[in-house]
N, C-alpha and C positions, 0 to 999 in steps of 0.2 A: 134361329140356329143356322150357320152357315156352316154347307156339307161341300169337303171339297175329294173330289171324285180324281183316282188317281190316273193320270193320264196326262201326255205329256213331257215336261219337265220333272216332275216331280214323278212320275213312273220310273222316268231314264234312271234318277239319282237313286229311289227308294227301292226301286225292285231288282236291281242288280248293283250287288256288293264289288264286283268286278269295275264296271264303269265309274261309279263315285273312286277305288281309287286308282283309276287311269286319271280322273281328272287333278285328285292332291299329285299322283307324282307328276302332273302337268303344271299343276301349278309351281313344284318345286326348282322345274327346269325344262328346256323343250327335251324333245325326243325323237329320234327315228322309229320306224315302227321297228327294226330289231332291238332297239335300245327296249321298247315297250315288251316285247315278246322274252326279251332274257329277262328283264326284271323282273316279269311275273312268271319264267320258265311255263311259256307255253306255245302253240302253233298258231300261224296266221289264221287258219279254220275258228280258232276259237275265240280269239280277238279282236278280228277284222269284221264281223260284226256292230260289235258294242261301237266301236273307233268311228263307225258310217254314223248310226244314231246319233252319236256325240257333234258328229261334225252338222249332219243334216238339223241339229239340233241347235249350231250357233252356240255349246258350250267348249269347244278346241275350236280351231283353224291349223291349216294344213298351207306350211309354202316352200317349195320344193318338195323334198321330201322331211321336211321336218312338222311334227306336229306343238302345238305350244296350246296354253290356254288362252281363250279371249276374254276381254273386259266386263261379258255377260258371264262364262262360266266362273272367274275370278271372282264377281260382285258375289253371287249365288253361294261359293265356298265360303266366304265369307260369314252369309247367313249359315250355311248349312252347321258348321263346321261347332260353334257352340249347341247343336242341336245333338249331334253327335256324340260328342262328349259329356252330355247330359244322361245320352242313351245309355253311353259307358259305363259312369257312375254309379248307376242305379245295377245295371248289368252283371258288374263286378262283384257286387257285395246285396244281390238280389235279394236274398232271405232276410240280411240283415233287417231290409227296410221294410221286408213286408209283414216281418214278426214284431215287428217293436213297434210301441206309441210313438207318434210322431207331430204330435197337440202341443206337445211345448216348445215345439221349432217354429218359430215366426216363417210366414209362408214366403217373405221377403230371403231369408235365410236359405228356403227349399230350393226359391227359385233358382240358386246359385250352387245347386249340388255336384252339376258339374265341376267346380273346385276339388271337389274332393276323391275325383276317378282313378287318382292312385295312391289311395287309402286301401289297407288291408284289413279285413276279422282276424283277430288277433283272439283264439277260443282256450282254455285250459278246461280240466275236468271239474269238476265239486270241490273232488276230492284237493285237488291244489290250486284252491280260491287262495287263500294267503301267500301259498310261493309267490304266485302268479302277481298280489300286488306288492310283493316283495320286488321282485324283477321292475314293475313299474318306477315305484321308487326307487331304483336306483338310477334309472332314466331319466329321472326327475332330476336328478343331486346332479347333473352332468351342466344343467342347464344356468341361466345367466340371471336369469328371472321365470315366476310363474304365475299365473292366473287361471283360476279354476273357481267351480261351480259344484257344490255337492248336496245330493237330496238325500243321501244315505252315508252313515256311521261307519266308517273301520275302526276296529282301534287301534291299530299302529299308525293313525294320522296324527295325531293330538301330539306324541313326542314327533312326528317324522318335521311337520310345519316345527313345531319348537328350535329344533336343528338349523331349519332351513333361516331360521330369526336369526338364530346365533351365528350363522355365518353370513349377514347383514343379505343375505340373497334377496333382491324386492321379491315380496310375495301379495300378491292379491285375492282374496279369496271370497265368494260368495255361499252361506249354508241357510237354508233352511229353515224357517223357522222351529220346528220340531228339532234336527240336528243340531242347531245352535243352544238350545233347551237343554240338552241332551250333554253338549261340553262344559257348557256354563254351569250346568249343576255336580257336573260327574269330575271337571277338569279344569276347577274353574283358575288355579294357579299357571297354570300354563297357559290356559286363556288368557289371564294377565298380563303374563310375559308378555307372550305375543304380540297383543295392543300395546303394548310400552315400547316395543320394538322400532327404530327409528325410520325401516324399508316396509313395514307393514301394513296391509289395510284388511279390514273385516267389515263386510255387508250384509243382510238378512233381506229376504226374500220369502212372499209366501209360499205354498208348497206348489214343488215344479216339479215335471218326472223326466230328468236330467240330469247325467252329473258326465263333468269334462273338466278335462286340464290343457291350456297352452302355453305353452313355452319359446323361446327361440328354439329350440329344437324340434321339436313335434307337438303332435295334437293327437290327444286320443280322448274317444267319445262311449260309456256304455249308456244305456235306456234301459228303459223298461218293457215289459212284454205287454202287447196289447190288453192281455186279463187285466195288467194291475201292476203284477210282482214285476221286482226287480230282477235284472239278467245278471247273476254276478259272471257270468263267465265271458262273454261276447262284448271286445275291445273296438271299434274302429279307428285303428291308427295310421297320422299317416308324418312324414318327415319334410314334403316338399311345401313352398314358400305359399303355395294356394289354399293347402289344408292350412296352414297356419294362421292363416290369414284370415280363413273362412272361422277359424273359432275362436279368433281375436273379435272378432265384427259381434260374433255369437257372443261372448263374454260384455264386450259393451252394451249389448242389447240387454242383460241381464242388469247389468250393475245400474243402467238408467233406469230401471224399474227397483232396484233395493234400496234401502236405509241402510247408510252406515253406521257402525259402533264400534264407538272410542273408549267405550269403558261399562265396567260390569260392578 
């Protein structure tokens, strides 16, 4: 086990939230020290500190009177800065992660969580579980194309997907074994449809405790709770190109694992 004992560099950056970001707004452009002191509206007492460490430190340089960053504190942001945004991630939507299963997220998938630091919990009551995927779907209908992964049953999906055939929208979709059971026996005419649909694909998968949908617009993700049960209330949604992306990657990693069906 390698123990690495805080001191140093990694003191400067980690034990004062002040000095990491004197160094981002260094890296963004040089600075005077009043430039530094209005940005952060504060006095040379309280700044002029941190600014010596930084310097004694070989993470800024200092010529005239401007300060800038060097090619060591630039390399270091660098590193840092996805470290960071990992912190974020997790930070933001803290409960979420620490309440839910998270065994059927490939660790490859984890390791990238910071993609998804401005993602939101998206919560409704019990009581308005169905408004609540009402509203979803209708986020859905906005979109160009969809793929999604489901370990659990609504039943307003079976005509919602039928719709989404009808108006040739490409739909990809992964369920279940159990929820594919489940349509196949309960819905199996719409099932039909669907796989006859010319934009369509259907895959089956063993049982996973996940379900998500991405789109070109957004990505939202609920789980399950650590007991077992499903969360129907707790959404993580997010809109920009990283969460998108991070549950496009998620959704491939499923569909290489399922068998497709083409007919029932």
């Amino acid at each position: 086990m390698v123990i690495v004992k805080s001191k140093g560099l990694l003191s400067i950056l980690t034990f004062s939230e002040k000095r990491k970001d004197i160094l981002f707004l260094l890296e963004e452009k040089p600075c005077t020290l009043s430039d530094i002191k209005d940005y952060f509206n504060v006095s040379s007492p309280e700044i002029s500190p941190r600014i010596k460490e930084m310097l004694s430190s070989n993470l800024i340089g200092k010529t005239d009177k401007i300060y800038k960053i060097t090619p060591i504190g630039r390399a270091i942001i660098t590193s840092f800065r996805p470290f960071l945004e990992m912190i974020e991630s997790i930070e933001n939507n803290e409960s979420f992660w620490e309440e839910h299963y998270l065994g059927d997220i490939p660790q490859s998938m984890l390791d990238k969580l910071r993609d998804l630091k401005d993602c939101e919990v998206v919560s409704d009551s019990i009581e308005n579980i169905y408004e609540s995927h009402k509203t979803f779907t209708e986020n859905i209908s906005k979109s160009s194309y969809i793929k999604g992964i489901s370990s659990i049953f609504i039943p307003t999906y079976p005509d919602f997907v039928v719709g989404m055939a009808e108006k040739n929208v490409p739909t990809s979709l992964i369920l279940t074994e159990n929820v594919f059971s489940k349509v196949r026996d309960e819905h199996s005419e719409k099932l039909q449809y669907y796989l006859e649909s010319p934009h369509t694909e259907l895959f089956v998968i063993d049982d996973v405790k996940i379900a998500f949908v991405v789109t070109d617009i957004f990505f939202s993700m609920s789980l399950f709770f650590t007991s077992g049960a499903y969360d129907p209330r707790d959404d993580l949604v997010g809109y920009n190109p990283s969460a998108i992306k991070w549950g496009s990657d998620l959704f491939d990693y499923y569909k290489e694992r399922s068998r497709q069906i083409t007919s029932i």
